[in-house]
VEXPAKE-37542 format. One record per residue (C-alpha): residue in one letter; x, y, z; residue number from 1. Coordinates in steps of 0.2 Angstrom, whole numbers, plus 2048, in hexadecimal, padded with zeros to 3 digits. Layout:
% VEXPAKE-37542
<"A"; <X; Y; Z>; NUM>
...
***
This chain:
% VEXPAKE-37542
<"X"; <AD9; 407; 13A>; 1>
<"X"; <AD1; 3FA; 12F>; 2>
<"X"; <ACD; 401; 11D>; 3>
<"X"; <AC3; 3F3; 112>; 4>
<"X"; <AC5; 401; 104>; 5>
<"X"; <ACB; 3FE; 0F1>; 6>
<"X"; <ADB; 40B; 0EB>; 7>
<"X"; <AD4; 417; 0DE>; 8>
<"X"; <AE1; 40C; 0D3>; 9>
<"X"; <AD8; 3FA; 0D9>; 10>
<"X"; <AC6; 406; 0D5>; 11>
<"X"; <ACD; 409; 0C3>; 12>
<"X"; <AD0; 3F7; 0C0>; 13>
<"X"; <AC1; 3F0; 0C7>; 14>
<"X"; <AB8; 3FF; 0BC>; 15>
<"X"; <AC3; 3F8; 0AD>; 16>
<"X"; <AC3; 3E6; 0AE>; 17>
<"X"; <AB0; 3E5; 0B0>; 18>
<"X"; <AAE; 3F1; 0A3>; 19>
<"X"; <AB7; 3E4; 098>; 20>
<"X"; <AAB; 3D5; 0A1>; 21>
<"X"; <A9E; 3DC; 09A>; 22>
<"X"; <AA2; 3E3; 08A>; 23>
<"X"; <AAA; 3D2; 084>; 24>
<"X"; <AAA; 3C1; 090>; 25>
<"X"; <A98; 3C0; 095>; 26>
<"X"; <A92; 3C4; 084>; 27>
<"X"; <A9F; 3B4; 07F>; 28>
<"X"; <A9D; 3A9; 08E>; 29>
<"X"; <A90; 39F; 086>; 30>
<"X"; <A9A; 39D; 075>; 31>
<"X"; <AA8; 396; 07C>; 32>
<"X"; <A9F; 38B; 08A>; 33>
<"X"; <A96; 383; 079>; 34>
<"X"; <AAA; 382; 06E>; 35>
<"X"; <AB1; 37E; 07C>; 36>
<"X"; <AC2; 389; 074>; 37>
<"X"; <ACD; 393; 078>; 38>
<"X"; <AC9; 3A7; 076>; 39>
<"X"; <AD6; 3AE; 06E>; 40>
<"X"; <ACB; 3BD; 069>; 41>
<"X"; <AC9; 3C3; 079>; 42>
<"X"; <ADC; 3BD; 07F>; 43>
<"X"; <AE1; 3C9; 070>; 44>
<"X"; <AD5; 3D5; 075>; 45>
<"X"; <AD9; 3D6; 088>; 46>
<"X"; <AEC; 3DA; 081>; 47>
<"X"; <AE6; 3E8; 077>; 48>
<"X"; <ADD; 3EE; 085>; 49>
<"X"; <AE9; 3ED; 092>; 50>
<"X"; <AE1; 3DD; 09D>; 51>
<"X"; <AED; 3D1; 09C>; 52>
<"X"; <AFF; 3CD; 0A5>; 53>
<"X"; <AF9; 3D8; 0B4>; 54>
<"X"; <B05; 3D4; 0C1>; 55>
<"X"; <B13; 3D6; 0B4>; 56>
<"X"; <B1D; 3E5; 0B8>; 57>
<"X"; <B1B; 3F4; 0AC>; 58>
<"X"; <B2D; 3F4; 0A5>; 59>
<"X"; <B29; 3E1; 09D>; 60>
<"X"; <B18; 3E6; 097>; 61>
<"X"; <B0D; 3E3; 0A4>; 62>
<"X"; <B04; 3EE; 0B0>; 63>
<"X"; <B0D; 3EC; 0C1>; 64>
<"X"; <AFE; 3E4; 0CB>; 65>
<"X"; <AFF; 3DE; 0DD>; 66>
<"X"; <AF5; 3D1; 0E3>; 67>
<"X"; <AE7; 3DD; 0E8>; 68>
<"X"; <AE7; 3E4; 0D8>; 69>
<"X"; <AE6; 3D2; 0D0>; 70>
<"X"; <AD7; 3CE; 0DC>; 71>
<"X"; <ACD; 3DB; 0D8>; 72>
<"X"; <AD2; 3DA; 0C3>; 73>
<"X"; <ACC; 3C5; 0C5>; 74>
<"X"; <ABE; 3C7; 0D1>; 75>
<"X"; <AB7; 3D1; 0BF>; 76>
<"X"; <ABC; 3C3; 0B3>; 77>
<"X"; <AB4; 3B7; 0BE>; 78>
<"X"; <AA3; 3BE; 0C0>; 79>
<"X"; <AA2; 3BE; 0AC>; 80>
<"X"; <AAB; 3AC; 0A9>; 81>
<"X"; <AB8; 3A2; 0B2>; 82>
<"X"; <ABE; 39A; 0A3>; 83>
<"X"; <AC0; 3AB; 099>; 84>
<"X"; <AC8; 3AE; 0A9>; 85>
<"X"; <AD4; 3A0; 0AA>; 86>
<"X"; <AD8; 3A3; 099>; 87>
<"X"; <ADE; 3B2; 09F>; 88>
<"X"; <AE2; 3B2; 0B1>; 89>
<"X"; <AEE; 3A1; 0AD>; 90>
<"X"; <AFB; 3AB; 0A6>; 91>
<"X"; <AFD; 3B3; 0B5>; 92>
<"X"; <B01; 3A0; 0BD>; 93>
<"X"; <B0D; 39F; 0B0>; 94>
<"X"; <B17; 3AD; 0AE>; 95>
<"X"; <B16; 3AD; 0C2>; 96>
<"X"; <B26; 3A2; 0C6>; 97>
<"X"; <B31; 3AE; 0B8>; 98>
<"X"; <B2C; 3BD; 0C6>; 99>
<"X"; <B2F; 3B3; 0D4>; 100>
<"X"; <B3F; 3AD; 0CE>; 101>
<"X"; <B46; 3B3; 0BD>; 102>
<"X"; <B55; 3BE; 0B9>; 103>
<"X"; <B51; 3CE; 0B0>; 104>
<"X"; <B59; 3C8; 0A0>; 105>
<"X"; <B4B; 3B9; 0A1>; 106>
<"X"; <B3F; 3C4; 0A6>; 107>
<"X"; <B42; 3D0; 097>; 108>
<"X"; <B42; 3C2; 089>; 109>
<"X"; <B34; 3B7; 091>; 110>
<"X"; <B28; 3C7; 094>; 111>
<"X"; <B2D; 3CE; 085>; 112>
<"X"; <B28; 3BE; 07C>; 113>
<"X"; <B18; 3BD; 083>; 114>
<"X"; <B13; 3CE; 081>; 115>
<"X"; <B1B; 3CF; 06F>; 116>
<"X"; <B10; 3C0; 069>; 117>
<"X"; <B02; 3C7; 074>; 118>
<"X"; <B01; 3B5; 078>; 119>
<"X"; <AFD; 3A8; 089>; 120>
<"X"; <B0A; 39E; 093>; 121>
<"X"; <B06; 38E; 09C>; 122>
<"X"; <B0B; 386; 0AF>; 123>
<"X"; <B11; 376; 0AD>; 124>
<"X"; <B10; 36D; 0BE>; 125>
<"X"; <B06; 360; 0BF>; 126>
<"X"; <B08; 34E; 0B8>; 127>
<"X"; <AFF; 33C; 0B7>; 128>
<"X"; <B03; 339; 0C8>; 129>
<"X"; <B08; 349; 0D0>; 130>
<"X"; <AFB; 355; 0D3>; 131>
<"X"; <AF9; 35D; 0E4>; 132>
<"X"; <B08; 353; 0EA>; 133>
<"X"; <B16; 35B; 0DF>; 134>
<"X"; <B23; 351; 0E5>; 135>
<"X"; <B1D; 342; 0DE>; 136>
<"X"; <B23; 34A; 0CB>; 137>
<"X"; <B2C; 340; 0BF>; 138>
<"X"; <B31; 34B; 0B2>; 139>
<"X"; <B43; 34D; 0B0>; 140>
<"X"; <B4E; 35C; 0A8>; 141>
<"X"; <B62; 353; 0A7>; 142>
<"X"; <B6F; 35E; 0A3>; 143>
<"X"; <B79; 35C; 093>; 144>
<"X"; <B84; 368; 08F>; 145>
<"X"; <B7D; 37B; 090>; 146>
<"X"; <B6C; 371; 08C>; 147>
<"X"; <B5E; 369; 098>; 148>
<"X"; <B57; 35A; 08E>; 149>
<"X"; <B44; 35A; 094>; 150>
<"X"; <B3A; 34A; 097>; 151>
<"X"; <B2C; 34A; 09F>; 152>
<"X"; <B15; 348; 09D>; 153>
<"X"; <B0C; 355; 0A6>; 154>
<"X"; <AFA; 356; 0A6>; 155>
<"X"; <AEA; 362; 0AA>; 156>
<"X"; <AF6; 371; 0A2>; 157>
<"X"; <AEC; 380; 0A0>; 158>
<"X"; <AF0; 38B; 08F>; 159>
<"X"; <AFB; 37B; 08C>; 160>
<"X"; <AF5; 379; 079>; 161>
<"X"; <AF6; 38E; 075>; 162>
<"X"; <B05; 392; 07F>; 163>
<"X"; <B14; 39C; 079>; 164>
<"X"; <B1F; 391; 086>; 165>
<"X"; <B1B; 387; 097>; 166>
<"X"; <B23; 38A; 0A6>; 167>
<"X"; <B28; 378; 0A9>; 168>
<"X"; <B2E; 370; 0B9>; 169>
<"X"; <B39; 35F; 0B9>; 170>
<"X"; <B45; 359; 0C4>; 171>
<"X"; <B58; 35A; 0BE>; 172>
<"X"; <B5E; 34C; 0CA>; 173>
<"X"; <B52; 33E; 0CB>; 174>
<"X"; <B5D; 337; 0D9>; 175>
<"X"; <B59; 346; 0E3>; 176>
<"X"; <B46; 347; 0E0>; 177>
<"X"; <B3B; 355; 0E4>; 178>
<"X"; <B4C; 35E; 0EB>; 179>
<"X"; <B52; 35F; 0D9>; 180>
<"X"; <B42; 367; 0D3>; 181>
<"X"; <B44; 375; 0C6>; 182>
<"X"; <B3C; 380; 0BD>; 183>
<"X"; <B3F; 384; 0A8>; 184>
<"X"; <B38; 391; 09A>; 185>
<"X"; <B35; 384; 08C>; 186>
<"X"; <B2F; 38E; 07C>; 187>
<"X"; <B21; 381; 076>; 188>
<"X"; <B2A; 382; 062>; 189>
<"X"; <B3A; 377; 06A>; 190>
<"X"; <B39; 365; 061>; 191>
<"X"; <B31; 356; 06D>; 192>
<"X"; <B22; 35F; 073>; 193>
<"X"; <B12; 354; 070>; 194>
<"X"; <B02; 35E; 078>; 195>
<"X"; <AF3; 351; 077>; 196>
<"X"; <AE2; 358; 073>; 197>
<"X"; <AD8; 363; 081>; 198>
<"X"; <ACF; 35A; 08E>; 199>
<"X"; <ABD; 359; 08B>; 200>
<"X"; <AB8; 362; 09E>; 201>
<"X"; <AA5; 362; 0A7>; 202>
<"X"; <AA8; 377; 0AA>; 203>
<"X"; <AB6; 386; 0A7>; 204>
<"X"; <AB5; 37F; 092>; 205>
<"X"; <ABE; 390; 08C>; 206>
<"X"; <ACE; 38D; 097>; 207>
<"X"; <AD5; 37D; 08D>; 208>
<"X"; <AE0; 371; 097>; 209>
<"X"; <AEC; 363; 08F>; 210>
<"X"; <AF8; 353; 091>; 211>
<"X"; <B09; 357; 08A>; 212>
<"X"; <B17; 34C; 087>; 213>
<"X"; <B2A; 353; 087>; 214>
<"X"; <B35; 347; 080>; 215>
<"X"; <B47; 34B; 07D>; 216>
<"X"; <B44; 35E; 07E>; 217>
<"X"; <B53; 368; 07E>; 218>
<"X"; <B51; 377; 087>; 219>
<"X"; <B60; 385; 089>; 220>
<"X"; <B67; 385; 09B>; 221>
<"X"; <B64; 39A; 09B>; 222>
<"X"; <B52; 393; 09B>; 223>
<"X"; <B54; 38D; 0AD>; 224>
<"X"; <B4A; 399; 0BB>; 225>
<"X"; <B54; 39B; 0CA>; 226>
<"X"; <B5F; 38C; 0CF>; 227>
<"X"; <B5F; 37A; 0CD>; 228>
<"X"; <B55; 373; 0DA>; 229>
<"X"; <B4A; 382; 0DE>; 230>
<"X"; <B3A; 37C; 0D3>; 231>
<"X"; <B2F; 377; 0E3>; 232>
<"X"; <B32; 389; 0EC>; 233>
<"X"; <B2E; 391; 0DC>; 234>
<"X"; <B1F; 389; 0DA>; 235>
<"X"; <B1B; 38B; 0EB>; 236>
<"X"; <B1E; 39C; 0EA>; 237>
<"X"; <B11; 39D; 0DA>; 238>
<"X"; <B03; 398; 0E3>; 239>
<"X"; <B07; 3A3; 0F0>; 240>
<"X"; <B02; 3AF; 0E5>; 241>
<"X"; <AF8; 3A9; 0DA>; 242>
<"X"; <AEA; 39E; 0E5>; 243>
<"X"; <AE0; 3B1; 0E8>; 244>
<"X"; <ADE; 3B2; 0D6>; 245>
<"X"; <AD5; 3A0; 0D6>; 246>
<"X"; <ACB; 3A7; 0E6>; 247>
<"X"; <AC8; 3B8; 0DC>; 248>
<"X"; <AC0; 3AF; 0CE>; 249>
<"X"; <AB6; 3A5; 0D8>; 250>
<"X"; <AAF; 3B2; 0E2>; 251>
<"X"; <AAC; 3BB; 0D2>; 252>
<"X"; <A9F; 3AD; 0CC>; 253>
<"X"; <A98; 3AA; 0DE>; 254>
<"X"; <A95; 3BF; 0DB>; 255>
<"X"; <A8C; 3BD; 0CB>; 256>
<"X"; <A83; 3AD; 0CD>; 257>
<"X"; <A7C; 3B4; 0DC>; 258>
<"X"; <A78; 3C4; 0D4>; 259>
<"X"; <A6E; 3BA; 0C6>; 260>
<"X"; <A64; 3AE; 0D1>; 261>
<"X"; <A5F; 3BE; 0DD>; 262>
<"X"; <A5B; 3C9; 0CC>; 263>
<"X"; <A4F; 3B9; 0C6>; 264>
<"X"; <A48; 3B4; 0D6>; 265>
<"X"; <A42; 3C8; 0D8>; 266>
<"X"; <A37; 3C7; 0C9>; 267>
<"X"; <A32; 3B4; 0C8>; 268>
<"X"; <A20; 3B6; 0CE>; 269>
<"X"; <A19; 3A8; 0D5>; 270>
<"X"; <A0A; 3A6; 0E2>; 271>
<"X"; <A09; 3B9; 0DD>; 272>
<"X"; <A18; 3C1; 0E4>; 273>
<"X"; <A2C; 3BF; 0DD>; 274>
<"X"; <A33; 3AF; 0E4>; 275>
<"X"; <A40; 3B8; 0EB>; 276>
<"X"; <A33; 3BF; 0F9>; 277>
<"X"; <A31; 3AE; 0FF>; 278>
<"X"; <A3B; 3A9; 10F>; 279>
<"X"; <A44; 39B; 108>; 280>
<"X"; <A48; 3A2; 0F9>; 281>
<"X"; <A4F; 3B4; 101>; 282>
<"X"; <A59; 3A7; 10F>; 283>
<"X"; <A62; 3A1; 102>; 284>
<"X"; <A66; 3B2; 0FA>; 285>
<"X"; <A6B; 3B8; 10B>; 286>
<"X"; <A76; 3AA; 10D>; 287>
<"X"; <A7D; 3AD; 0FC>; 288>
<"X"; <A81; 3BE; 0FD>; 289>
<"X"; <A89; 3BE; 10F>; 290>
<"X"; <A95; 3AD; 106>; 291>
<"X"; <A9C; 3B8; 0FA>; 292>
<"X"; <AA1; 3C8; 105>; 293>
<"X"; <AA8; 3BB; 111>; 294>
<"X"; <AB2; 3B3; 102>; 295>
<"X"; <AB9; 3C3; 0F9>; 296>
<"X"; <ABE; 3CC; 10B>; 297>
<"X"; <AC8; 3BA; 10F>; 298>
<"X"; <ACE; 3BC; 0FF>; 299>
<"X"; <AD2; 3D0; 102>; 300>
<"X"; <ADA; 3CC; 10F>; 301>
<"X"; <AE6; 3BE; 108>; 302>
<"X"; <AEA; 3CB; 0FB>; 303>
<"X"; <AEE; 3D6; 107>; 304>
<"X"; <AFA; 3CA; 110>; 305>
<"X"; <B04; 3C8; 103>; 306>
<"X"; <B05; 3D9; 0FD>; 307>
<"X"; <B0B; 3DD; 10F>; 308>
<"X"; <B17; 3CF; 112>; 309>
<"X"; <B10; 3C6; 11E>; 310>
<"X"; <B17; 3B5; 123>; 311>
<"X"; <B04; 3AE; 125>; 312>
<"X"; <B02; 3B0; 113>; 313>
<"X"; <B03; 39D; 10B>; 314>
<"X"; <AF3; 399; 118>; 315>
<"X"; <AEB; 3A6; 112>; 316>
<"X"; <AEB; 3A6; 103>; 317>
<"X"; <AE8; 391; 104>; 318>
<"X"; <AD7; 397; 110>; 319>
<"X"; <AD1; 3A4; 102>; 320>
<"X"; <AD2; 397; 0F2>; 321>
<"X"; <ACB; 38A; 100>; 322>
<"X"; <ABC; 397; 105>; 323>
<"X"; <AB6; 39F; 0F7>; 324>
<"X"; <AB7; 390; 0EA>; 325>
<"X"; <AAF; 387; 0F5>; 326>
<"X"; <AA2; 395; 0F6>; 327>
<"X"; <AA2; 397; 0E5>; 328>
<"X"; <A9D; 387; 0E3>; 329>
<"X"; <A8E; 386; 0EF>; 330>
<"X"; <A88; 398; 0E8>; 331>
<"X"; <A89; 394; 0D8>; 332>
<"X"; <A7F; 382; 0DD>; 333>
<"X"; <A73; 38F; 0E6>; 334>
<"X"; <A6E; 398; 0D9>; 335>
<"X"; <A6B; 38A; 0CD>; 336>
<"X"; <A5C; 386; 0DB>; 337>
<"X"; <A55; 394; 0DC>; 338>
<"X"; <A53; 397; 0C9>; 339>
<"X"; <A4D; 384; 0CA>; 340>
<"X"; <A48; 380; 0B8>; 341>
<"X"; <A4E; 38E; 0B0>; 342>
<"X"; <A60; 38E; 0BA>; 343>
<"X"; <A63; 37D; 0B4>; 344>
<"X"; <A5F; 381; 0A0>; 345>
<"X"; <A6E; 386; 096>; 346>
<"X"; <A63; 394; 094>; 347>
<"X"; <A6A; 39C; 0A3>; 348>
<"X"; <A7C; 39F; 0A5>; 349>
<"X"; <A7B; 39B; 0BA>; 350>
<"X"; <A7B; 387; 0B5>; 351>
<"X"; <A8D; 38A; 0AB>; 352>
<"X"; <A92; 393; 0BB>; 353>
<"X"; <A8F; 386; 0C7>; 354>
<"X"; <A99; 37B; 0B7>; 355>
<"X"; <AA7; 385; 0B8>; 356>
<"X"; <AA9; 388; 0CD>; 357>
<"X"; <AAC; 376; 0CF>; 358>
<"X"; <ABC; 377; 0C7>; 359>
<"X"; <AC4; 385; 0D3>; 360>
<"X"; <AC2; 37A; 0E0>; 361>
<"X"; <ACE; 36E; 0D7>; 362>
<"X"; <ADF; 377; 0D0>; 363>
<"X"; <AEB; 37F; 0D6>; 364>
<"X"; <AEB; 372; 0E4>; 365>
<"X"; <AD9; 36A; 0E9>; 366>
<"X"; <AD0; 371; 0F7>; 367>
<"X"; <AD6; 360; 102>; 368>
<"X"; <AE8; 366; 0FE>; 369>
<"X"; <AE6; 379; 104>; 370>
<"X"; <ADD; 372; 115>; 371>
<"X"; <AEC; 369; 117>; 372>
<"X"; <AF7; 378; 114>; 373>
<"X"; <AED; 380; 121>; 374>
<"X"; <AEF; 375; 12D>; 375>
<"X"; <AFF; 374; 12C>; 376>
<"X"; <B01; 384; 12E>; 377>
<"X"; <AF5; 387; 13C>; 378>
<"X"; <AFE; 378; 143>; 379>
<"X"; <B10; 37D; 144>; 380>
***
């Protein structure tokens, strides 16, 4: 039997995590789309609270999420702000690989760090000339003693400037390529790290994103996840995980955008009836609504996947960050139209919406890059 059902646990988060939407994001959205800064109010907040590291087990400090649960907590960040979200949801990305892939003495120092300082962590993947294609990083980590020396320019690095450490991946044998790739804990107070002022971006402007530049960074060998030469399963592994949280969010704000536009074009009287009772108008609603219920079950069902163990889960989780950031996108694009004048004003949030949806259709692997992991796999 088929139950499309939420857990009375998944019910309690949903409750909370839009209870803490509403009380604090979408009354802030707007400030921090205009400061374009990171909110550490509402970081420190969401720690006080109990919203943040959710898929960390309980006995590090976290709440012992699955991805289900994770799903329905971001779906709630999303439909108040995806860059509130990020801001949020990024640690997850980032804390992700010392889950997959950390012994428990890491695991109890790392987790402990970042709950201590109730601070962010950043994923340090992508570079100048390797995004979607990871095997095309240059960064290197060289052995010296019981010390890696770090060298190396990533770029795009969300939390990069505010982070308590980055999870860095390099390769330890530059001979060997990609096959050498491994992933490190570097603690962002070790000397050599240069991070370059935030980029200046079109949508998502609470989530800030940097260059940074490791230059002779000596990182302790403990600091090594797993085994040398096991960075590009890690990271695989990651997104695994973490591309239903990117599909979450978007569906989130695909949710709320659509519940704007409808709420607007319901009372917008022109010709003397609401807008919305005009056949072109209620199309596009009923084309919006039936978007999003396709794009949260597809990403439900990923969820589920990887909850349960199946082997399919890589191309599903690739078709729900595909699906419903693409969705996103084109209801977010939607509404804007049917609010016309007023969905384009900065006036209305639905504009800032569209702003920030582009963007999930762009990291954690472009939405080329998970067609082509679906293929392949579709393929085999």
């Amino acid at each position: 039997m088929i139950d499309f059902s939420l857990s009375n646990k998944q019910k309690e988060i949903q409750e909370k995590y839009r209870d803490f939407t509403n009380r604090l994001i979408i009354p802030n959205r707007l400030k921090y789309d205009d400061l374009a800064e990171f909110p550490w109010d509402i970081v420190k907040q969401a720690y006080k609270e109990g919203i943040m590291n959710g898929p960390i087990p309980e006995k590090f400090g976290g709440k012992g999420f699955n991805i289900m649960d994770s799903a329905v907590a971001s779906e709630e960040l999303g439909a108040g702000c995806i860059g509130i979200g990020i801001g949020i949801d990024a640690n997850t990305l980032a804390l992700t690989p010392l889950l997959l892939s950390a012994n428990e003495e890491q695991q109890k120092k790392f987790f402990g760090l970042i709950n201590e300082k109730q601070g962010v962590a950043a994923y340090c993947l992508t570079e100048p000339n390797a995004g979607s294609d990871v095997a095309g990083i240059k960064s290197t980590a060289i052995k010296k003693g019981d010390k890696y020396i770090l060298n190396g320019h990533k770029r795009f690095i969300t939390n990069g400037e505010v982070a308590t450490f980055h999870t860095v991946f390099a390769l330890t044998n530059p001979e060997r390529g990609a096959r050498s790739l491994t992933a490190f804990i570097v603690p962002t107070d070790l000397p050599g790290i240069d991070i370059k002022p935030r980029l200046q971006k079109m949508g998502q402007k609470a989530s800030v994103q940097n260059e940074i530049i490791y230059t002779d960074v000596e990182v302790p060998a403990e600091n090594m996840l797993g085994q040398e030469g096991h960075g590009f399963l890690i990271a695989m592994k990651t997104f695994d995980r973490t591309r239903t949280g990117v599909a979450a969010l978007s569906v989130g704000t695909a949710r709320a955008s659509f519940e704007i536009s409808k709420d607007w074009a319901k009372n917008r009287i022109q010709f003397g009836k609401p807008i919305a009772a005009n056949q072109a108008i209620g199309f596009m609603l009923a084309d919006m609504a039936t978007a999003v219920e396709a794009a949260r079950l597809l990403t439900w069902n990923a969820a589920w996947a990887y909850d349960n163990g199946l082997r399919s889960l890589s191309k599903l989780s690739a078709m729900s960050k595909l699906y419903a950031s693409d969705i996103a996108m084109k209801v977010t694009t939607d509404a804007v139209q049917v609010m016309g004048g007023d969905g384009y004003s900065k006036e209305f949030v639905v504009e800032k919406m569209m702003r920030d949806a582009k963007l999930c259709q762009i990291y954690e692997g472009t939405n080329q890059v998970q067609r082509l992991v679906i293929s392949k796999a579709i393929l085999k």
